[in-house]
C-alpha positions in Angstrom: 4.4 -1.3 -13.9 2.8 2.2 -15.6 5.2 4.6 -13.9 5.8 6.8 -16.7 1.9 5.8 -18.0 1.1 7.3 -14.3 2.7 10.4 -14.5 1.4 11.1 -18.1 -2.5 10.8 -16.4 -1.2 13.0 -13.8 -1.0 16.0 -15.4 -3.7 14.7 -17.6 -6.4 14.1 -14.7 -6.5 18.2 -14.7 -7.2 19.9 -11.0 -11.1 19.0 -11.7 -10.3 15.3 -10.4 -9.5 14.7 -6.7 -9.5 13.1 -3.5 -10.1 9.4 -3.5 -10.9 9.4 -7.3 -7.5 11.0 -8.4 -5.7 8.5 -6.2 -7.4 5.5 -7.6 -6.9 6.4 -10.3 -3.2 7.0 -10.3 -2.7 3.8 -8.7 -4.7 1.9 -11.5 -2.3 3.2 -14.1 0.7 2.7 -11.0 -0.6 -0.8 -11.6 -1.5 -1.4 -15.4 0.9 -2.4 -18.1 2.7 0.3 -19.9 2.1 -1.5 -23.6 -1.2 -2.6 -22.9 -2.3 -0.2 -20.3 -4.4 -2.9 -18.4 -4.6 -4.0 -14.8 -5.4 -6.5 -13.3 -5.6 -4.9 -9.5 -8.8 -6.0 -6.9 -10.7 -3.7 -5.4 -10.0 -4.7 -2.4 -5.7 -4.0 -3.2 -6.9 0.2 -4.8 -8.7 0.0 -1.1 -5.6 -0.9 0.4 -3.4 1.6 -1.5 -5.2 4.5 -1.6 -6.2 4.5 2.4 -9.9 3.6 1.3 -12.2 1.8 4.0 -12.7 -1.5 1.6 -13.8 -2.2 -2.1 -17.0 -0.5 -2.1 -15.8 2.6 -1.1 -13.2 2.3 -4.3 -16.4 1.3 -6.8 -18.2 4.5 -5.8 -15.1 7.0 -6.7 -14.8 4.7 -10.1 -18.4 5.3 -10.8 -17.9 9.1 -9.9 -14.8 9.3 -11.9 -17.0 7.3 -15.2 -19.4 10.2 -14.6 -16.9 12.9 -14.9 -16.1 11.2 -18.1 -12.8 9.0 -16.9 -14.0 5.2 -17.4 -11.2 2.9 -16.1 -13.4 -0.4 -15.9 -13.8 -2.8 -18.3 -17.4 -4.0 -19.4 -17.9 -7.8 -19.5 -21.4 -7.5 -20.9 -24.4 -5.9 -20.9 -27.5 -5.8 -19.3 -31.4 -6.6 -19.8 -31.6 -2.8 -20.1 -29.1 -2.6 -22.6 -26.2 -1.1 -20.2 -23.0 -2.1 -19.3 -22.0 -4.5 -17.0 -18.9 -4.3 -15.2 -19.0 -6.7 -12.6 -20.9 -9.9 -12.1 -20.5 -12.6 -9.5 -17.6 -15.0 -10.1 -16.1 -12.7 -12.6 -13.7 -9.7 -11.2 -13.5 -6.0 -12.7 -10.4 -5.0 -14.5 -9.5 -1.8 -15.6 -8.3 0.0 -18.8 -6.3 3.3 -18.7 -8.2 5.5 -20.7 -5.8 7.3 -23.7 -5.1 10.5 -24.1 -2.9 13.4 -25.3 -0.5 15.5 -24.3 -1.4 15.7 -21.1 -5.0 17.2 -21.7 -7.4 18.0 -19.1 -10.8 16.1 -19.4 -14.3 17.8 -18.7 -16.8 15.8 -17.3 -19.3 14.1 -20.0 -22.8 15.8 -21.0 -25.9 15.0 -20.5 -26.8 13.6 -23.8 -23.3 11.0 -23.6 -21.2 12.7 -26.1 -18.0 13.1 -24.6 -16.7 16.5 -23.4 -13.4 18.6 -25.0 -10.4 19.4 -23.1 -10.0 22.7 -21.9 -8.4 25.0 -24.5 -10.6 23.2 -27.6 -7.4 20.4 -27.6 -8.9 17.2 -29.5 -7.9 14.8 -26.7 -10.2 12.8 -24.5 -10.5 10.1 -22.0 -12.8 7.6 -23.6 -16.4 8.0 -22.7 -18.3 6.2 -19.9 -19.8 3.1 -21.7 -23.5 2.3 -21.8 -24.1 4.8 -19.3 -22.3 6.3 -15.9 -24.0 3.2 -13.7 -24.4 -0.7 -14.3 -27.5 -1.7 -12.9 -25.7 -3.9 -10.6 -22.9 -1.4 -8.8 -25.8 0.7 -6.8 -26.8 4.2 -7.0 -26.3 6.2 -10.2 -23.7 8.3 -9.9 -24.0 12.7 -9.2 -24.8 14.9 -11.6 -21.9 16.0 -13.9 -18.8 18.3 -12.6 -19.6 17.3 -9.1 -16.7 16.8 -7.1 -16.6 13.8 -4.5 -16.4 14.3 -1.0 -13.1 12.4 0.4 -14.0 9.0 1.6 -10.9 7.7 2.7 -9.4 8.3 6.4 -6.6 9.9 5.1 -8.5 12.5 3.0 -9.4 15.0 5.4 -6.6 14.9 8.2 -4.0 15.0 5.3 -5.6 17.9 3.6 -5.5 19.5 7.3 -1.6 18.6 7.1 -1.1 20.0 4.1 -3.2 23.6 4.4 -1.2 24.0 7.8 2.2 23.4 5.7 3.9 26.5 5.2 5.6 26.7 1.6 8.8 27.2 3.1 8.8 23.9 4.8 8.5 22.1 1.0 12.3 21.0 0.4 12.6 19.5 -3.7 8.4 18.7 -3.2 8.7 16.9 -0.4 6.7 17.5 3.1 8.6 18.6 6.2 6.5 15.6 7.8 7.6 13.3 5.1 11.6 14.2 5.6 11.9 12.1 9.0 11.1 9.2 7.0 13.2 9.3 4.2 16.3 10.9 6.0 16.0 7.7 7.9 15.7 5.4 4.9 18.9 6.9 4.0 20.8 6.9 6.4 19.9 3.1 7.0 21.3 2.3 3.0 17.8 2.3 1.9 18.4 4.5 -0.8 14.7 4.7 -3.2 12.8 7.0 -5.3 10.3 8.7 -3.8 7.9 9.7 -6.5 5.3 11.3 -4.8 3.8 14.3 -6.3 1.1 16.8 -4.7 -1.3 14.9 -3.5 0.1 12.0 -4.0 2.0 12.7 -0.4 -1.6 12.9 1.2 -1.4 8.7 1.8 1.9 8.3 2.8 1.6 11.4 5.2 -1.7 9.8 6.8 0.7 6.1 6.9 3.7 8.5 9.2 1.0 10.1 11.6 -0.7 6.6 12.4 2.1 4.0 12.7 5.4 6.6 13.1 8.3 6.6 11.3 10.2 3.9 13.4 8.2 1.2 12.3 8.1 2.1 8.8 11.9 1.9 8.7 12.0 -1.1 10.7 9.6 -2.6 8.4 10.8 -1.0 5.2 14.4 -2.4 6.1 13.2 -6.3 6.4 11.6 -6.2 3.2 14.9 -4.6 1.9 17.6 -7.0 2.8 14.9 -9.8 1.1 14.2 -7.9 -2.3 15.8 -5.1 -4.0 13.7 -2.1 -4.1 13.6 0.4 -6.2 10.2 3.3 -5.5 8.9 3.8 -1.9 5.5 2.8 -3.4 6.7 -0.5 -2.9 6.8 -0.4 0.9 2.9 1.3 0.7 0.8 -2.1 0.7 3.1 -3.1 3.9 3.1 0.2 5.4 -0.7 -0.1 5.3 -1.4 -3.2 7.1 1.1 -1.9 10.2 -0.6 -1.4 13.5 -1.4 1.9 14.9 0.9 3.8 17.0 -0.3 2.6 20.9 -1.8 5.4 22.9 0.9 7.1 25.7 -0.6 5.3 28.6 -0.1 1.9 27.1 1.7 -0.4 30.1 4.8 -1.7 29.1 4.8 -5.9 29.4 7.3 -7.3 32.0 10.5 -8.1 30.6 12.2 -11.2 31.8 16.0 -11.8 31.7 17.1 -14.9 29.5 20.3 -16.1 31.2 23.1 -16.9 28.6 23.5 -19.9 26.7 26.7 -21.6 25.5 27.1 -22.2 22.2 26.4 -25.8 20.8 29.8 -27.1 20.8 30.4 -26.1 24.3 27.0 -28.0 25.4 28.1 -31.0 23.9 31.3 -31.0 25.1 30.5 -30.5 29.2 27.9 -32.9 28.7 30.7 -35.4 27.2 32.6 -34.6 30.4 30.0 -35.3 32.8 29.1 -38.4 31.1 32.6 -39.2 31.7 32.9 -38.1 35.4 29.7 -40.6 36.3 31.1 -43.5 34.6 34.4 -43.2 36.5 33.0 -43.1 39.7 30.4 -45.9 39.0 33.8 -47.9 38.0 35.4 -46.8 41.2 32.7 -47.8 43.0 32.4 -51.4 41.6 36.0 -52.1 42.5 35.6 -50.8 45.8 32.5 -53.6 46.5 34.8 -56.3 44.7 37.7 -55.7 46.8 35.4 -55.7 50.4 33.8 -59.3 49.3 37.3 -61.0 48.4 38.2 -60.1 52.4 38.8 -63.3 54.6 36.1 -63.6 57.6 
């Protein structure tokens, strides 16, 4: 996995990239191959990830993110018109990382397709959108050049809410005073991960604790413990996802019924054994009582 290729794009993606594009974009290179800097994710996984409402939503922000000159997809082909194509049925879109240096920040791409320069005249780039910022089958082309997206996701705007209420006092090593219940109680439980959130990074995870609550995410994170050893929190994300929302107060409680103790195996077999035993004496009993009345004189 491209941990150490994620936090190099990090610092990279610049403060011009965010929302939904920044975090699909970290989770591409989360995903890809450190050597080869590919991945193989589905759309329909970045959805899952980033909080996204399904694949389409994630296409759009890796359109917007080509425009603002950061391609991640792979062409396959091109076009009648001559542009890039990056999806076509019965072929799935993969992604490249695109390479840069030192941690420059890229500007979107000009009009005219020449890629822009990092702030500060460095020489470093993310590689240009190819054969234009839209294929003609992914929909509308994408905004005009150093446009920011709006947040998509579910998670964008309540999180940002969270975090502009946070004070800075409440930020312990980076982490979110919402954030702390959770991993106090990892913890404590043994569960002892890395947690390498970073800015808004947090925003997902925070939006995870506010609709399903901390006790399931422990109870959940702790069963997929004790079957694998873990070693990042991102891990327990895709599961953390998919858990239901925390019920509204009113929600009835379902009538509990008592299960009345069982004996153990062994014992079962054993007073069976005996009662087996008890019958079969008395139907013995019984027979010599009826051979012992008929062998009476009359």
């Amino acid at each position: 996995m491209g941990y150490e290729l994620r936090r190099q794009l990090r610092e990279a993606l610049g403060p011009d990239i965010t929302g939904l594009q920044r975090a699909v974009a970290l989770e591409i290179a989360d995903d890809a191959n450190e050597r080869t800097r590919r991945s193989w994710a589905a759309l329909e996984d970045l959805a899952r990830w980033t909080g996204a409402k399904d694949g389409s939503v994630v296409r759009n922000a890796l359109k917007r993110l080509a425009a603002a000159g950061w391609e991640f997809r792979v062409p396959i082909g091109k076009g009648k018109d001559g542009r890039a194509l990056y999806a076509v049925p019965g072929t799935r879109m993969t992604f490249l990382v695109p390479h840069f240096e030192g941690g420059a920040t890229a500007t979107p791409s000009s009009g005219k397709g020449e890629p822009g320069l990092p702030l500060g005249g460095a020489t470093a780039t993310p590689s240009p959108p190819q054969g234009g910022a839209t294929a003609p089958s992914e929909g509308a082309v994408a905004p005009s050049e150093g446009a920011v997206a709006p947040p998509f996701s579910s998670y964008s705007s309540d999180s940002k809410k969270l975090a502009s209420r946070q004070p800075a006092a409440d930020l312990d090593y980076g982490i979110p005073a919402d954030a702390r219940p959770l991993i106090n109680s990892l913890a404590a439980a043994g569960v002892n991960v890395r947690w390498p959130f970073r800015g808004n990074d947090w925003f997902p995870l925070l939006a995870l604790i506010k609709k399903s609550g901390v006790p399931a995410m422990v109870d959940h994170a702790l069963k997929v413990a004790a079957r694998t050893p873990v070693d990042s929190a991102r891990y327990f994300m895709p599961g953390w996802s998919e858990l239901a929302p925390i019920p509204p107060a009113d929600t009835p409680r379902p009538a509990l019924h008592a299960v009345p103790a069982t004996r153990s195996t062994a014992d079962q077999r054993v007073a069976q054994g005996q009662a087996l035993a008890a019958m079969f004496r008395e139907q013995e009993q019984r027979a010599l009582e009826a051979g012992h009345t008929n062998q009476e004189p009359a």
